[in-house]
C-alpha positions in Angstrom: 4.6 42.2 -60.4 0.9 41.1 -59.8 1.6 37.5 -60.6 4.9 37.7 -59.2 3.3 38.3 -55.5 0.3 35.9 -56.0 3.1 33.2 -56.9 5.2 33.9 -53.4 1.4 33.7 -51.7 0.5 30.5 -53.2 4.7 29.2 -52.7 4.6 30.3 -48.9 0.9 29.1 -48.3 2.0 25.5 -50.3 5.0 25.1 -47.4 2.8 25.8 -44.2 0.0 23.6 -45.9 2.8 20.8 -45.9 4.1 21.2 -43.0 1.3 21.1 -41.3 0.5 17.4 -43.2 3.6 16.3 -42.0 3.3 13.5 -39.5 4.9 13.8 -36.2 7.1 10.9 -35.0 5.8 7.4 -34.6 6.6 6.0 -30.9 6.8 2.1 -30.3 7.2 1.2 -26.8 8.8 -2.2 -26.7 7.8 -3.5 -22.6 9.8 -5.8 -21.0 8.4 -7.7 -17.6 10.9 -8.7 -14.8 13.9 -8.1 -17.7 17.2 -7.6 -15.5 19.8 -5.9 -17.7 21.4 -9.4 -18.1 22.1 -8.4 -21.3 24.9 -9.0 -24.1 25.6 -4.8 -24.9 25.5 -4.8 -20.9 28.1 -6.9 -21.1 26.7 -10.0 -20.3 28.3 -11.7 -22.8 26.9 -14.9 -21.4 23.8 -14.1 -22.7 22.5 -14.3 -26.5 21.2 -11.1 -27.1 21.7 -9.7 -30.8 18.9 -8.0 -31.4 18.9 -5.9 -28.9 22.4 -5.6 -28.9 21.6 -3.8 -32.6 19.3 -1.4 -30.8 21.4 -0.5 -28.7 24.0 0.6 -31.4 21.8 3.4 -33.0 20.0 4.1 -29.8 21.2 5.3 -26.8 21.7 3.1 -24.0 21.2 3.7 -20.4 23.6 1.7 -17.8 21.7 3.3 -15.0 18.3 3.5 -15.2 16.2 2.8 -12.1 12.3 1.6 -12.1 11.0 3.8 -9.4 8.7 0.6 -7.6 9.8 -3.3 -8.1 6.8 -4.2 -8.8 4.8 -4.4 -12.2 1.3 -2.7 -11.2 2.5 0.2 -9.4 6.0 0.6 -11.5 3.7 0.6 -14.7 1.8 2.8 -13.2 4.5 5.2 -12.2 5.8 5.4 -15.6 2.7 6.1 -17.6 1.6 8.5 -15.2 5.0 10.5 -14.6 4.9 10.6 -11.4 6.5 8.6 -8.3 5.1 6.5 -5.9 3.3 7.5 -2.4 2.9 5.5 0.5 -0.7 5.4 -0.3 -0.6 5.0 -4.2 1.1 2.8 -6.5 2.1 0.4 -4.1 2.2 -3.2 -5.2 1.4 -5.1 -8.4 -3.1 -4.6 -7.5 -2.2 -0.9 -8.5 -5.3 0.6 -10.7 -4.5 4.0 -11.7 -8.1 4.8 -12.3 -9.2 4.3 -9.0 -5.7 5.4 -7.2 -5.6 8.5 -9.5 -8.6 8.6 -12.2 -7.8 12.6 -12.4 -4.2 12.2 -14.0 -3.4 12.4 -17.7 -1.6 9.8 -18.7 1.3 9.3 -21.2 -1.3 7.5 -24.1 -4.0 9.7 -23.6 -2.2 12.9 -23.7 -0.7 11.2 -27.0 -4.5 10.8 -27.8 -5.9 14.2 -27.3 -2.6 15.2 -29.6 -3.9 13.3 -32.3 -1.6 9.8 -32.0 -3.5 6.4 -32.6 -3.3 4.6 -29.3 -3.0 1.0 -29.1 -2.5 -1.5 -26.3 -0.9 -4.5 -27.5 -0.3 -7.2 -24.3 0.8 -5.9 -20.7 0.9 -2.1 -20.5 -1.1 -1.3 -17.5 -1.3 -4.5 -15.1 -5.1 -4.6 -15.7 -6.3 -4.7 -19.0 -9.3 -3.0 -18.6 -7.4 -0.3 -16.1 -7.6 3.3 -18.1 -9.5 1.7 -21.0 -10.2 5.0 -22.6 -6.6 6.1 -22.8 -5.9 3.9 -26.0 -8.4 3.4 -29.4 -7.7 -0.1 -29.0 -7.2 -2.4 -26.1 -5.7 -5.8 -26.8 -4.4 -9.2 -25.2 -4.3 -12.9 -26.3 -7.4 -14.7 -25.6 -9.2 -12.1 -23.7 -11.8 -11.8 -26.4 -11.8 -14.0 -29.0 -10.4 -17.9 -29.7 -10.4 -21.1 -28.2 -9.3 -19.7 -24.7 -12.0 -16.8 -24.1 -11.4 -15.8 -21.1 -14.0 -13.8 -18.6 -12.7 -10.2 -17.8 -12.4 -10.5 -13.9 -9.7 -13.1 -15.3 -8.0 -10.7 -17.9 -5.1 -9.7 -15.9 -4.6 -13.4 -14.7 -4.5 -14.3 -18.9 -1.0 -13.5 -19.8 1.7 -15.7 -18.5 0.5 -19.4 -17.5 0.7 -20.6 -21.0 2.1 -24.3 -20.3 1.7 -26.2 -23.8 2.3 -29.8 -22.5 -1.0 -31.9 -21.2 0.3 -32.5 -18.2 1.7 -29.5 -16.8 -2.4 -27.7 -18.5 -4.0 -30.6 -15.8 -1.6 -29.5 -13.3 -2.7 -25.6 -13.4 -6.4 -27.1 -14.0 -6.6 -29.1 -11.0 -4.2 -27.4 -8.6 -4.1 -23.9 -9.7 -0.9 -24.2 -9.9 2.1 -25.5 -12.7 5.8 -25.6 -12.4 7.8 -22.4 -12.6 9.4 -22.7 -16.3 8.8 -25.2 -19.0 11.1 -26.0 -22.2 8.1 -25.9 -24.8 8.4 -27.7 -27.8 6.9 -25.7 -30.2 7.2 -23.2 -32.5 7.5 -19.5 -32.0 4.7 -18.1 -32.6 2.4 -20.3 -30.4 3.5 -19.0 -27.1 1.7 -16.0 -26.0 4.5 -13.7 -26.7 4.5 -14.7 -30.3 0.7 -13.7 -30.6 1.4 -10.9 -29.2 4.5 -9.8 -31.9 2.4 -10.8 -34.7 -0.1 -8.5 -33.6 2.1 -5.7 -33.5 3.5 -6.7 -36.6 -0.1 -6.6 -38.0 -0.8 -3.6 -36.8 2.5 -1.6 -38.1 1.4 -2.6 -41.5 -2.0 -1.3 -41.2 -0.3 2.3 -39.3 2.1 3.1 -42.0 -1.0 4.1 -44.1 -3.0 6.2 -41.4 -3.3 10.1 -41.6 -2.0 10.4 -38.0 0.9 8.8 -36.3 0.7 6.1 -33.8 1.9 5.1 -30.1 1.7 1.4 -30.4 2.9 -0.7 -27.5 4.5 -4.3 -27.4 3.7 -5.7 -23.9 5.5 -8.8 -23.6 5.5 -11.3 -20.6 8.5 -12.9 -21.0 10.6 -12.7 -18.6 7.7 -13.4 -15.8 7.3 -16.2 -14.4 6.9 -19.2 -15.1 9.5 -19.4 -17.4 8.3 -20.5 -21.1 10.0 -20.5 -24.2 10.5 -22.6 -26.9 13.1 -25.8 -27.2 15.4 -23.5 -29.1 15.9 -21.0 -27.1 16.8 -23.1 -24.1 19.5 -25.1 -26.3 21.1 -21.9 -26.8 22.4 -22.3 -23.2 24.5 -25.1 -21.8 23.1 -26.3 -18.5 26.4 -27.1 -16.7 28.0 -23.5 -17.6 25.1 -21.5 -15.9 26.9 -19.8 -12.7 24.8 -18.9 -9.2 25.5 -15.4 -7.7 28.4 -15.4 -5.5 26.1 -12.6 -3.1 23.7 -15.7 -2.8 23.3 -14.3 1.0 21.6 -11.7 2.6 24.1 -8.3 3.2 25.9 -8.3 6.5 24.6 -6.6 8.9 20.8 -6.1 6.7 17.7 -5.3 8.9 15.3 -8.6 8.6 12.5 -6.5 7.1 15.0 -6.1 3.8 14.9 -10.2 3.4 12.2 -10.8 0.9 10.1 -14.3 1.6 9.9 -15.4 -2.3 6.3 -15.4 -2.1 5.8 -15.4 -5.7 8.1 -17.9 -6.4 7.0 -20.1 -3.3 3.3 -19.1 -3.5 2.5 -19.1 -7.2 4.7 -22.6 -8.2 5.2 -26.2 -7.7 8.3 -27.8 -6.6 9.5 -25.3 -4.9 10.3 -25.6 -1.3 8.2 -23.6 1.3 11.4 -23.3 3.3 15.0 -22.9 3.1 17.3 -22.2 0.2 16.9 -24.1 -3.4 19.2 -26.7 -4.0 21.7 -25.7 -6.8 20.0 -27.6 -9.6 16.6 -26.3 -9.3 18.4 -23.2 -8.7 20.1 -23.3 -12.5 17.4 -25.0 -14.0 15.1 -21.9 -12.9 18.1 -19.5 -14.4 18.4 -21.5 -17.3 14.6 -20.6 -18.2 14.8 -17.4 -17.6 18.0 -17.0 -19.7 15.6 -18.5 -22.6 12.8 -16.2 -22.3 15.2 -13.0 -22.2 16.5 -15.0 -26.2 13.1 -15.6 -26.6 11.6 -12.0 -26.3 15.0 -10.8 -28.0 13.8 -13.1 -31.4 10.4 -11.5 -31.3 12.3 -8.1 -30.5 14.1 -8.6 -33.9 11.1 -9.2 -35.9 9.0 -6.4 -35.0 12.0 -3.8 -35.8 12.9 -5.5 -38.8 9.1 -4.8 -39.7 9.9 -1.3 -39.0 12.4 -1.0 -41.9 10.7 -3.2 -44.0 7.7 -1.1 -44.1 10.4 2.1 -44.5 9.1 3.3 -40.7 12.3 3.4 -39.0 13.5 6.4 -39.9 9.7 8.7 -38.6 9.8 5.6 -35.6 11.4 6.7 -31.9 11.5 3.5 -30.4 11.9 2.8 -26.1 12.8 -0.6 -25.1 12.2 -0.5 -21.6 11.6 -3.1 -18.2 9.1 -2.5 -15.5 11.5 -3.5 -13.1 14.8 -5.9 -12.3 14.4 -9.6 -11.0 16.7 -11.6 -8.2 17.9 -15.0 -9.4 19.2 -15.8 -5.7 20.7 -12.7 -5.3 20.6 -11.7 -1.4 18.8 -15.5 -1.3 16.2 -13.9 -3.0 13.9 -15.0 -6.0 11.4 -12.1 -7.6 11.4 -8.4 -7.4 10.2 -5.7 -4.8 12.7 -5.6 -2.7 14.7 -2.2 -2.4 18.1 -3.8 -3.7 19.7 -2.9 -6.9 19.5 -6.1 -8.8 15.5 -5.1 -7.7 15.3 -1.8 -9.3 18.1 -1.5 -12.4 16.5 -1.9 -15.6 17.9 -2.0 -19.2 16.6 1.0 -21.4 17.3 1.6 -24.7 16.0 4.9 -26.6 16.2 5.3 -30.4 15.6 8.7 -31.8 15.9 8.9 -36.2 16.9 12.5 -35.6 19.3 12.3 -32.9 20.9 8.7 -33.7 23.0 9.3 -31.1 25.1 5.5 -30.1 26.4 6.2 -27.3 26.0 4.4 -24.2 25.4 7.1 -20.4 26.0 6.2 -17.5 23.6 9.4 -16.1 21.4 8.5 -13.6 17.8 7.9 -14.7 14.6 6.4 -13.7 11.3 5.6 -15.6 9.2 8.3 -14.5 11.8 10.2 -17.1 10.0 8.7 -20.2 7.0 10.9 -20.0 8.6 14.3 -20.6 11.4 12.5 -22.7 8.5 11.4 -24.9 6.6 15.1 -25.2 10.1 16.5 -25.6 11.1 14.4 -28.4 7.9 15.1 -30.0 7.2 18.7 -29.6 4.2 18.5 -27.1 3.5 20.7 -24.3 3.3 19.1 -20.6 -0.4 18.0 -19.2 -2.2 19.8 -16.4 -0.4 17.6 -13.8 3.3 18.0 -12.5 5.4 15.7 -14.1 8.2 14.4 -11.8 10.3 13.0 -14.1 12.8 14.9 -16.3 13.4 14.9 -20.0 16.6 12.9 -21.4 16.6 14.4 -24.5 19.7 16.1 -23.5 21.1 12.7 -22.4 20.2 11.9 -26.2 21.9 14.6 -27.6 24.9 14.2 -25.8 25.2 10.7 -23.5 28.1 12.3 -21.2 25.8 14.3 -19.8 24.4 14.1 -16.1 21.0 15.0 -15.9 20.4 14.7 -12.1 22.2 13.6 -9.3 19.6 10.6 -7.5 17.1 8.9 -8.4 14.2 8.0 -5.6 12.8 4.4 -5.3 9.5 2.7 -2.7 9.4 -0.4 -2.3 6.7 -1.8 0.7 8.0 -0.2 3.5 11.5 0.9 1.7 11.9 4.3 0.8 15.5 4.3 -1.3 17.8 7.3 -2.6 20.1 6.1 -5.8 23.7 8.3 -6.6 25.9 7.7 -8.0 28.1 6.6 -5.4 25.4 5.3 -3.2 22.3 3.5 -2.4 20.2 4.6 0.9 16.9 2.8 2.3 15.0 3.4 5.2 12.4 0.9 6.4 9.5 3.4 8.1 6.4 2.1 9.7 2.8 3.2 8.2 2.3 5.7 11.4 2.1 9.5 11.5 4.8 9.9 13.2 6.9 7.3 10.7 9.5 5.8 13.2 12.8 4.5 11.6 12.5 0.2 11.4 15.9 -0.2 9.6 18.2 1.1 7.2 20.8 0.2 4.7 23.6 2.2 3.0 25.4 0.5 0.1 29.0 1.6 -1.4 28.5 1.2 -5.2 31.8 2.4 -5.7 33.7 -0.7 -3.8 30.4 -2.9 -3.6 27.8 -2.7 -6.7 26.4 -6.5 -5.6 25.3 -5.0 -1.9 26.8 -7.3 0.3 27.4 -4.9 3.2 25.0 -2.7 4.9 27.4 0.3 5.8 24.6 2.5 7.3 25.8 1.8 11.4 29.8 2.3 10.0 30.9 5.8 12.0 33.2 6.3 8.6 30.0 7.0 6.4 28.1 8.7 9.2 27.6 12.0 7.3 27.0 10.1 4.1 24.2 8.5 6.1 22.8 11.7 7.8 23.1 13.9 4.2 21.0 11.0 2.5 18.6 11.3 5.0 18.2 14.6 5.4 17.2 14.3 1.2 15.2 11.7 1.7 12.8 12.8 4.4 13.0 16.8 2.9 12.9 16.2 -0.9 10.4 13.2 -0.6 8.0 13.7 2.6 4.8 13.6 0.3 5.5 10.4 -0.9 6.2 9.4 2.2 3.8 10.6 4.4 1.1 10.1 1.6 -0.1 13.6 2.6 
């Protein structure tokens, strides 16, 4: 009887032993930059997409998600922190969270004090050196070791003006300036981007052995400007088939301040006119880049996942492809992001979860200060010390009919913006105490999803306009007043 009960103490101590050995989930956080969901499983079947087209077959696929600011710094941000943006915090793409909110516990470093391996791999925060202590390791082509050492005042400025021909190098050299996309004739790898995957590659091979489990990031560049991808990727799309927008024009009846001035198109590029619209060839030829870069990061996409199963990790992996924010290509005459339009804010988002493997694509509204719950939920951690305002999906990844909230809130400059499902609301307030209404627009996504009206004077949608409103300026007055 004796060794009977000292054999069901040693069996029952042997399982909690193990179970407590057992490693929690894996997350890889795949980071798109100015990726539009132009994509093929969007049903963009235009563009050439497979690999993330296959993640987006065991993963679940979000047709509504919204970045919560248009811009990369503050949306970035936003999403790490888990929680919105203020009129006097996360504003534009300067946003520091260690000097605009040092006391919040971000996403990594709550993974970190849980135990996860932390590592930074390309553009995760807009500032490389921005929260340094949240990860064990920091990392970014050139910005501390090779050929193109780079001083750290410069770090942020080291990711996307990788020209490879002599001539457009001198151009940047001498002018500070290059061309806004370039078809680069070489091979994969080369580009910044391609570092970048090969570094993550590395480092899944070197994780799969470690004690604990690991949030490793993939920051890629692509789809910023300029536009720069390899030959190949370009020849995958045929010049003269590449279509313009038919909402090329601003919305009838839109408040000026809504009109975005291109500045980072104009500003940051040569050959492009300081005035007036683009003709319509530089017009395709600047869509035809971008179209190469979304192939391009979708190649580099493929490889890191593939790495994943090779190395027998998919299956202890949950794996977020996500965008910082959307991108116009002429859209409302518009180039670039922050602006408080759809096309501005949608971005793709793809979730994969090994225990859930849920396919399905929802159409639930959803926005990206979601991922931080989502991520402890998925992974059995309790909340930080700070209010999250995002909400979990996990329930959206159990079952994808299912609507987890009825709006989503967006700032954008001076644009404060309520998403349902039926409509989009802005109002344009100035920074006084007292903030006095500028403008405002009202969009019917049920009848007009491209925004080519601005509804919010119509008499007909009066109490639509008023009940938005009413949300906006009750549910949202911190962020608004900044108080």
């Amino acid at each position: 009887m004796r060794l009977k009960f000292t054999f069901l103490i040693f069996f029952l101590a042997t399982i909690c032993f193990s179970q407590k050995n057992i490693k929690k989930p894996n997350v890889l956080l795949l980071y798109m930059d100015d990726l539009r969901p132009e994509l093929n499983s969007y049903g963009a079947t235009h563009i050439y997409s497979p690999n993330i087209d296959k993640l987006s077959k065991i993963g679940v696929q979000f047709n509504e998600a919204y970045a919560n600011v248009a811009v990369c710094g503050a949306s970035r941000a936003s999403m790490l922190t888990g929680i919105y943006p203020s009129r006097n915090y996360f504003v534009d793409y300067k946003t520091r969270v260690d000097v605009e909110k040092k006391e919040i516990v971000s996403l990594p470093k709550h993974l970190k004090n849980n135990g996860y391996t932390t590592i930074s791999n390309g553009k995760i925060y807009h500032f490389l050196d921005d929260k340094w202590e949240d990860w064990d390791e920091v990392w970014r082509p050139y910005a501390f070791e090779g050929p193109k050492e780079i001083k750290p005042i410069d770090w942020w400025e080291s990711l996307w003006k990788d020209y490879q021909t002599n001539e457009n190098k001198n151009l940047e050299n001498l002018t500070g300036k290059g061309p806004a996309f370039e078809k680069a004739v070489v091979d994969d790898s080369v580009l910044i981007d391609g570092l970048l995957t090969n570094k993550v590659i590395r480092d899944i091979k070197r994780l799969k052995n470690e004690s604990s489990p690991f949030f490793l990031t993939a920051g890629f560049i692509s789809n910023h400007l300029p536009f720069i991808a390899p030959k190949r990727f370009w020849d995958m799309y045929d010049y003269e088939s590449i279509k313009l927008p038919k909402n090329d024009i601003p919305p009838l009846n839109s408040p000026s301040i809504s009109i975005s001035n291109n500045s980072e198109l104009i500003n940051g590029y040569l050959g492009i006119p300081k005035k007036g619209d683009l003709s319509e060839d530089l017009s395709k030829k600047l869509k035809h880049g971008y179209y190469s870069t979304v192939s391009y990061v979708d190649h580099l996409v493929g490889k890191i996942i593939i790495t994943l199963e090779e190395e027998e990790l998919l299956e202890n992996t949950i794996i977020i492809f996500v965008s910082d924010h959307g991108f116009n290509l002429k859209e409302h005459s518009q180039w670039g992001k922050y602006t408080s339009h759809r096309i501005s804010g949608r971005v793709p988002l793809i979730i994969y979860d090994p225990k859930t493997k849920s396919s399905i694509n929802s159409n639930s509204l959803v926005e990206l200060v979601d991922i931080y719950p989502t991520v402890l939920d998925l992974l059995g951690l309790e909340s930080p010390d700070h209010v999250l305002d995002g909400k979990s999906l996990v329930n959206i990844l159990k079952d994808p009919m299912f609507e987890n909230k009825s709006h989503v809130f967006m700032k954008n400059a001076k644009g404060y913006t309520i998403k349902t499902t039926d409509f989009s609301y802005t109002e344009y307030l100035k920074l006084k105490d007292n903030r006095p209404l500028i403008g405002n627009m009202l969009f019917d996504h049920n009848n007009d999803k491209d925004e080519t009206i601005n509804l919010s004077n119509d008499i007909r949608y009066k109490n639509v306009v008023d009940s938005l409103s009413s949300l906006l300026q009750s549910r949202y007055r911190f962020n608004i007043n900044g108080l």
